[in-house]
Structure formats: C-alpha cells, structure tokens
C-alpha positions, 0 to 999 in steps of 0.5 A: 206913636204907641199912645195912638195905637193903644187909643185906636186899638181901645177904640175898636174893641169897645164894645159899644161900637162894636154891638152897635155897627153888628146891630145896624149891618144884621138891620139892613141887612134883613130890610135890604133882603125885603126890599129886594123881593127875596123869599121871607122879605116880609118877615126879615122885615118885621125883624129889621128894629130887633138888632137895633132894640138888641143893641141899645138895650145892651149896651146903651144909646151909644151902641144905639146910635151907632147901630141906626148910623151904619145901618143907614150909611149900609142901605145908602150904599146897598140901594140906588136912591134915598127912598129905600133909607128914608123908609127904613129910618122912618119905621124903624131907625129914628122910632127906635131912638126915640123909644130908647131915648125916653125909655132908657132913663134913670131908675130901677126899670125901664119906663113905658109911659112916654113910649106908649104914647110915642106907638101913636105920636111918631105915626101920627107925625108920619101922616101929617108930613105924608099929607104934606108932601101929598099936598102938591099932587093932588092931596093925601086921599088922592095919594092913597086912593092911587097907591091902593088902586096900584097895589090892587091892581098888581094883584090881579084883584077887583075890588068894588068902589065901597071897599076901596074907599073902606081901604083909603080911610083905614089905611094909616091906621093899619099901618100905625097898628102894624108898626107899634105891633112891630116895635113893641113885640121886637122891643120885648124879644130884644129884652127878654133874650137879654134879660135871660143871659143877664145881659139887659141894661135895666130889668125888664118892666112889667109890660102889662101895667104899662099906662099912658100919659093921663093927657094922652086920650085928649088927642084922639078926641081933638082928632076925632072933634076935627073930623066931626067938623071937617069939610067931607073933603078934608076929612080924611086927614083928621080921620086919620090922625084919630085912628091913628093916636088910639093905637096906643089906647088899643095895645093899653086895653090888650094889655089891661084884658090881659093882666085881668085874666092873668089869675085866671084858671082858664086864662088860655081859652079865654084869650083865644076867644077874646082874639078871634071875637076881636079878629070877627068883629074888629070895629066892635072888639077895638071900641071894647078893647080902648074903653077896657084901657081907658077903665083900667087906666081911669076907672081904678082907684089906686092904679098903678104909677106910671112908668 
C-alpha cells in the first residue's frame, strides 16, 4: 500500500506530466478565449502553439504529448461539437508534434531541415484532405468561393468578381504562410525564453542557416507543372498545392536576405526597406525572395550542412 502511494505520489510530481497538462490547459485556454469572439481572440490565437513548443522543448515529447492530449480533451469538454478540436489539432497540435518529433533528434542542436519542409508539407496535406472533403459539395473552388463570399458578406464589403476570385486562388496559400509565420516565430519565442533561463533541451539552432531537403523545391515544381496542365476547371487544387510548398522556399529567402545583411553597417535600414518593397510588390518581392533562397541554398559552393 505505501509502495502504491509513493509510486502515485512519483507519478504527480513528474515534471513532465505536469509542464505537459499546463501547457495543453494555457493552449486551449487561449484558442478557446478566440473562439468564442472575446476581445484580443486573434492574438491569444496566434499564441495558442507557445505553451505547447514551451512544453516539448523543455521537457521533451513526453511533456509534448501530454500537452496536445489534455488540450484536446480541455476544447472537447469546453465546446459543443468536434469542430472546434479538429481546428485546433489541425493548426497547431498535431504541427507541433511533428515539428517536435523530427527537430528533437540526437545531436548537439536541434535540427530544421525536415521542419522547414514540414511549414509546406502539413499545409499542403491540409489542402488535399480540404478538397476531399469538398469533393461531395460541390468541390473545393465552390467551397472557397462560399466561405469568402460569407466572410465578405459579414463584413458589410462589396468586393468586385476579379477580387473575389484573386481571393479564392490565393487562399491557401495565405493560410499556409500565416500558419508556418505562426509556428515558426512561437517556435523560437518558446526556445529562446527557455534558452535564457537555461532551461532548453538542446542549444537553440542557428535559425538563419536553416536549408531545405536538396529534394524539396521538386515539389512546388511537380505542382506548378499540374496546373500548367490542368483543365482550367480543376486548376485550383494544383494552384494551390503550388503556393502552398514554396512557403517554406519563401521563410529560406528571409532567412538567406537576413544572414547577408547580418554584417552589414545599415542592416536595419535596409531590412525595412527590403520588407515594405516586399509588403508593396508581394508577387514580385515573393519570386525574389524564393530565388535568394534557392541561390543561398544551390548557388553556394560550400553551404552550410543541413540541420
């Protein structure tokens, strides 16, 4: 009997279970403040995945585990329907795992090579199991067009046809982009609030050498060759695959425009210049911003190793 106490006693006070179940109840927490239309939603949103990265890469995939369970079971019990949990494993709890999964890996720091490529892969599986699911009303250009025309609708916005389907083309791929921004910044708050009290798992990587899998950039082309080839009504979803997968070659170029400017006396100036002309001339500054990546990556003689 006193054997049982102990071990249950033991059990309760690993610190593992216990960072892991904080980390998934402040997660839900915050994605349940959002759902519910409460005042700064949006940004308790954004933070939702910092708690969980807080919890793996402090105390391991155990505590990550734990983390993603309890918040799940917390959203299920918080909200009527799976809907609400379905979201929040799909952009955050299932992503996190993985991220943590293929960057927790032996060696002196943690990796980012297959996390890199997973900002564009989990998308891109996304939006082939979205056009699945849309496949029975009406497919997924029909679903997207709906849902922007409601969104715009609610706002009391009258936007003219060109826009709208501007806005159904681009769609995933803003999502994409807002969801790998999302991880990858809440990723490196997590670590380096960890990395300063010493309290990280592994040292915190050097962020801006990150480089892809050399296979990699052969998936947005496959992509892109589908639309080129695709019937003008079933061109959305390789459109969208496309966009997609070059998210990840878009965060490579920021990074590779960063590191060149890094030993620069007016780096500062120059970044913010380099961000408005991307924020004015997004098409263009995105084509410039994949091509710096791909050349940093590619064009180098000695690049650096992957990671």
């Amino acid at each position: 009997m006193v054997a049982a106490q102990h071990s249950r006693i033991g059990l309760i006070d690993d610190p593992r279970l216990l960072a892991g179940a904080a980390g998934g109840l402040v997660s839900a927490l915050a994605a349940l403040w959002a759902f519910r239309g409460l005042p700064a939603g949006l940004g308790l949103f954004w933070l939702s995945p910092l708690p969980l990265f807080l919890a793996g890469l402090g105390f391991g995939k155990m505590a990550l585990g734990v983390a993603v369970g309890v918040g799940g079971l917390a959203l299920f019990a918080a909200t009527q329907g799976l809907l609400p949990v379905l979201l929040w494993l799909a952009l955050y709890g299932v992503p996190v795992l993985l991220l943590m999964a293929f960057g927790l890996r032996p060696g002196p720091r943690l990796r980012l090579t297959a996390p890199l490529a997973l900002l564009g892969l989990w998308p891109a599986t996304l939006t082939l199991l979205a056009a699945a699911l849309a496949a029975e009303h009406g497919g997924l250009e029909a679903v997207l067009r709906g849902t922007v025309q409601i969104g715009l609708d609610r706002m009391g916005a009258e936007v003219a046809p060109a826009a709208v389907e501007q806005i159904v083309r681009l769609n995933a791929a803003a999502l994409a982009l807002w969801l790998a921004i999302a991880l990858a910044a809440n990723a490196a708050a997590a670590q380096g609030f960890l990395g300063r009290r010493g309290l990280a798992l592994a040292p915190a990587p050097r962020w801006r050498e990150a480089r892809l899998p050399r296979w990699y950039p052969a998936l947005p082309a496959l992509a892109g060759v589908a639309w080129l080839l695709a019937d003008p009504a079933a061109a959305l979803l390789p459109l969208s695959l496309c966009l997609v997968l070059v998210v990840p070659l878009l965060l490579q170029g920021l990074a590779a425009m960063h590191t060149r400017l890094a030993r620069h006396s007016a780096r500062l100036p120059l970044l913010i210049l380099f961000y408005v002309l991307i924020l004015v001339f997004s098409l263009p500054g995105a084509l410039v911003l994949v091509a710096l990546g791909l050349l940093e990556q590619y064009g180098r003689r000695n690049p650096p190793a992957n990671m």
